[in-house]
C-alpha positions in Angstrom: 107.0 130.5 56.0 106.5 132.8 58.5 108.6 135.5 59.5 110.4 134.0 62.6 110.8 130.9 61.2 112.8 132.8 58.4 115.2 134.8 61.3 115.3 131.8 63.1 117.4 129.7 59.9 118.8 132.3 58.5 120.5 133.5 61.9 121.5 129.5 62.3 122.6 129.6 58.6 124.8 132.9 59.7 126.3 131.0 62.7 127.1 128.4 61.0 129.0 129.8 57.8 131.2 131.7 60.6 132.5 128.8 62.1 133.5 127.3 59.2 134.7 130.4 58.6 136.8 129.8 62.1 137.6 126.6 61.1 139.3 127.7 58.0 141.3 130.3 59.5 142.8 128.0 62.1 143.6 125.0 60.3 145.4 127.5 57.4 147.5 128.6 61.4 147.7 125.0 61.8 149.1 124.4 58.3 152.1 127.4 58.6 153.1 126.2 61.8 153.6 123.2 60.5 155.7 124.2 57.7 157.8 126.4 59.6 158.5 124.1 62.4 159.4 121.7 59.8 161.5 124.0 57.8 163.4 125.6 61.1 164.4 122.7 62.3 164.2 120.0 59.6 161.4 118.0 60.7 158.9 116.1 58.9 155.6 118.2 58.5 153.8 114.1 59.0 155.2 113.8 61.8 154.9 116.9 63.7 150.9 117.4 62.4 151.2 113.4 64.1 153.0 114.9 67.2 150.3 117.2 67.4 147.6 115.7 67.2 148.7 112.9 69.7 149.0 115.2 72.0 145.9 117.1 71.8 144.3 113.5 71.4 146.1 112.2 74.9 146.4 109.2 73.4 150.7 108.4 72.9 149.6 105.0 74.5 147.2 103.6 71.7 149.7 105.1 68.9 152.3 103.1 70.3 150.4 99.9 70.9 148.9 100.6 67.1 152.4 101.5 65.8 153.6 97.8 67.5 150.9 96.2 66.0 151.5 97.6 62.4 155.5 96.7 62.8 154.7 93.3 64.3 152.4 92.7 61.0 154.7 93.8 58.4 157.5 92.4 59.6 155.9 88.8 60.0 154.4 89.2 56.4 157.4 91.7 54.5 160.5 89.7 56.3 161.2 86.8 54.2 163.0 87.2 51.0 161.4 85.6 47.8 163.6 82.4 48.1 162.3 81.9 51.9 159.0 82.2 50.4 159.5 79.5 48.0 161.2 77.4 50.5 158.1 77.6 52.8 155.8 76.5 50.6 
């Protein structure tokens, strides 16, 4: 191989080991936020990491619609007791 082949990867190789690097760092931020938002104010860490990644997404609309659909679904399937089940069938 020759010799700028060799800088070339390795200097790619480099770059990309520091964004991971980045990466790390700011989900281990992400992750102590989390906890202590959850822990000041007694908050579920699921549903703030959810709070925050709707909002970074833009999307509140489709987890709403999504969360409908999911209620909708279980209800309709979890609703009946095991004696309605029997009776329907």
């Amino acid at each position: 191989m020759d010799k700028t082949k060799e800088i070339k990867i390795k200097g790619a190789i480099t770059e990309i080991a520091n964004s991971l690097l980045r990466i790390d760092s700011e989900r281990d931020l992400i992750k102590e936020i989390i906890e202590n938002l959850a822990k000041e104010e007694e908050l579920n860490k699921r549903t703030i990491r959810k709070l925050g990644k709707t909002y970074y997404k833009q999307n509140f609309s489709e987890e709403t619609q999504s969360f409908d659909e999911f209620t909708e679904l279980y209800e309709t399937v979890f609703s009946k007791t095991p004696f309605e089940e029997l009776q329907a069938d």
